[in-house]
C-alpha positions in Angstrom: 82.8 96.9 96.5 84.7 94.2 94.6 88.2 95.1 94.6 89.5 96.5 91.0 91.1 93.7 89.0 94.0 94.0 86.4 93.7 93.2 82.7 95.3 89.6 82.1 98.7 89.9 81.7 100.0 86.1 81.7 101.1 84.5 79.0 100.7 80.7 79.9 96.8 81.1 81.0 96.2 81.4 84.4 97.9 82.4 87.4 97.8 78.1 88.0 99.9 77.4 85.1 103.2 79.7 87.1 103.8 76.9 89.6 107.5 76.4 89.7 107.4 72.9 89.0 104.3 73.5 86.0 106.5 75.3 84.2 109.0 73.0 84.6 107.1 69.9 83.2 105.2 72.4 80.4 107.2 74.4 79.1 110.8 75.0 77.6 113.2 76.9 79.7 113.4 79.1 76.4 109.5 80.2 77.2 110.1 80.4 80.4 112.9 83.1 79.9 110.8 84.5 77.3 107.8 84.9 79.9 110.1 86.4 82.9 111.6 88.7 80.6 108.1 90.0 79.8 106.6 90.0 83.1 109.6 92.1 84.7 109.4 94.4 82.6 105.7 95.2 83.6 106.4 94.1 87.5 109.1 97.1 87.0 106.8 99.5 85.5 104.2 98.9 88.2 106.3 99.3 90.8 107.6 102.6 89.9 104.0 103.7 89.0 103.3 102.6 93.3 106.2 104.4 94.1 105.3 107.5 92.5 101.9 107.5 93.5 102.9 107.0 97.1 102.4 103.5 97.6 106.2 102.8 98.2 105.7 101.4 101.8 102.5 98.9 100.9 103.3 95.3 101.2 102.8 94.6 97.5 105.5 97.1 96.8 107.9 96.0 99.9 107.7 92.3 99.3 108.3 92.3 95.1 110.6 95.4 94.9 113.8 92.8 95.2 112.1 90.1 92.6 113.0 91.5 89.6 116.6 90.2 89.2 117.7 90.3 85.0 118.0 87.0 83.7 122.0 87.5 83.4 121.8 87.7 87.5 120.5 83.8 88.3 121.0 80.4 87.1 119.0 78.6 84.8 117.3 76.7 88.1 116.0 80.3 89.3 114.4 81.1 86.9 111.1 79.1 87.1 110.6 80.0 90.7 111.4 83.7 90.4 108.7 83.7 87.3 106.2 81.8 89.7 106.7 85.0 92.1 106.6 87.9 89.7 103.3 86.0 88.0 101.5 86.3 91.2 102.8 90.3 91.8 101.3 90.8 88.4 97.7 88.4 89.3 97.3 91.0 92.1 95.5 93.8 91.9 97.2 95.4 94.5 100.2 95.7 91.7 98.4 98.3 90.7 98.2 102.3 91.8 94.3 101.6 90.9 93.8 98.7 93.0 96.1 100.1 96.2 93.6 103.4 95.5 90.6 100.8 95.8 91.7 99.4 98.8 92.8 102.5 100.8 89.2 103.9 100.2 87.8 100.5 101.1 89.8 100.8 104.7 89.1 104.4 105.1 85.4 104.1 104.8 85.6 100.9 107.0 87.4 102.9 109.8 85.2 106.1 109.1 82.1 103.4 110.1 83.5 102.6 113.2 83.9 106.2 114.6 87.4 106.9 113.9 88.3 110.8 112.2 90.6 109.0 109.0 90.8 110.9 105.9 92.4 110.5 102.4 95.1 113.1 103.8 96.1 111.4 107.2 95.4 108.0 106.4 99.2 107.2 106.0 100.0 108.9 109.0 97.5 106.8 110.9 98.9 103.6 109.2 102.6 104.4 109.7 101.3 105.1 113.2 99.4 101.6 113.4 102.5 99.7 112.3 104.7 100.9 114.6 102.9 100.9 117.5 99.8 98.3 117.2 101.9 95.5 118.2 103.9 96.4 121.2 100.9 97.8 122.7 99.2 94.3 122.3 101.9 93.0 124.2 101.2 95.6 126.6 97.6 94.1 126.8 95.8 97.3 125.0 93.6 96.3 122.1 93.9 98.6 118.6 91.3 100.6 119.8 93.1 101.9 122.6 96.1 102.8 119.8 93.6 104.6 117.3 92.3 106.9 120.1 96.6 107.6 121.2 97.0 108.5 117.4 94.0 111.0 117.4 95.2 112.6 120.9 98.3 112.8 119.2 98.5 113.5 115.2 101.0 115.5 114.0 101.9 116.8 117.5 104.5 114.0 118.7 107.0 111.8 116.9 105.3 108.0 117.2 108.8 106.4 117.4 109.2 108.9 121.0 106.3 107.4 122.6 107.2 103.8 121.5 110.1 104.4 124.1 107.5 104.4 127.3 104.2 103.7 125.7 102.5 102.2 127.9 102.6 105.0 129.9 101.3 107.0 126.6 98.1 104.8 126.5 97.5 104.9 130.5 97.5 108.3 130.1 95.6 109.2 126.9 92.4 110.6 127.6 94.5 112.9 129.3 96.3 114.1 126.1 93.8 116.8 125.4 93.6 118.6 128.2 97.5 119.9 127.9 97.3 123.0 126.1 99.9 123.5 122.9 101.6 120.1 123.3 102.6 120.7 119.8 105.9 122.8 121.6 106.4 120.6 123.5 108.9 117.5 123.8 107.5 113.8 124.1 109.4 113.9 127.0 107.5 116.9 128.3 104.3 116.1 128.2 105.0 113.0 128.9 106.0 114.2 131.9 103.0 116.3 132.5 100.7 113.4 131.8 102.0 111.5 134.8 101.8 114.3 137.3 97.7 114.6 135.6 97.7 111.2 136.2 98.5 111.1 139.8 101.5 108.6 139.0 
């Protein structure tokens, strides 16, 4: 499924024509005010419209939240370059609550393919999980997999950011998860605890 693309927003043609140094050469730096005064104002609308809708923690929102300085806050050298940036937030269709609603869908039914229990309702739990955890554990020599079947011994029951203190102990020990009865009262520390005596460590 093609991914959902926005109606053209730019001014100055395409998405080409908002190189820093094109805009420069092309046009006056009265347009080019003119044009960043136009775009912000729709980069600013779509970013509160992600925000509501839940997508405050999505790289599109994370990464252009903080480029949509008023004109009154840089110097006339700024401008072209912070135009170039807010252009390209605009181009993508991940700008939009619609295309961020494309892609999670995309993900989900890609993950679903492979095996893997993700739904509309815990898919950001399961990324949050993914992004705090996937990356110390490939330093730990465990591949994603091994992380996607800690989250779904897991879910809801223990606070991520607990195990990250000792998780390679946590992914040794994770087929063993399901056999503690009501880990949900217990501490990370607890079962943690429990695991290794399972474990034989």
């Amino acid at each position: 499924m093609a991914l959902f693309k926005p109606s053209a927003k730019l001014g100055f043609g395409t998405i080409e024509h908002y190189n820093p140094q094109y805009l420069i050469n092309n046009f006056t730096s009265s347009e080019v005010r003119k044009e960043y005064s136009r775009l912000r104002a729709i980069a600013v609308k779509r970013l509160s419209r992600l925000s509501k809708a839940g997508f405050g923690e999505s790289s599109a929102y994370k990464y252009n939240a903080t480029n949509t300085k008023k004109l009154s806050e840089m110097t006339e050298r700024q401008v072209p370059l912070a135009l170039s940036q807010l252009a390209r937030f605009i181009h993508n269709p991940l700008s939009t609550v619609t295309g961020q609603k494309e892609l999670r869908t995309q993900k989900i039914k890609k993950l679903q393919s492979q095996g893997y229990d993700v739904t509309e309702e815990n898919f950001q739990n399961f990324t949050d999980f993914m992004e705090l955890l996937a990356e110390q554990a490939a330093d730990l020599e465990y591949d994603s997999e091994a992380v996607v079947e800690l989250w779904e011994a897991t879910r809801y029951k223990v606070d991520p950011s607990a195990m990250a203190k000792d998780l390679e102990s946590w992914l040794k020990n994770r087929h063993l998860i399901s056999k503690l009865p009501n880990i949900e009262t217990k501490t990370a520390e607890e079962i943690l605890t429990l695991l290794k005596e399972k474990g034989g460590e």
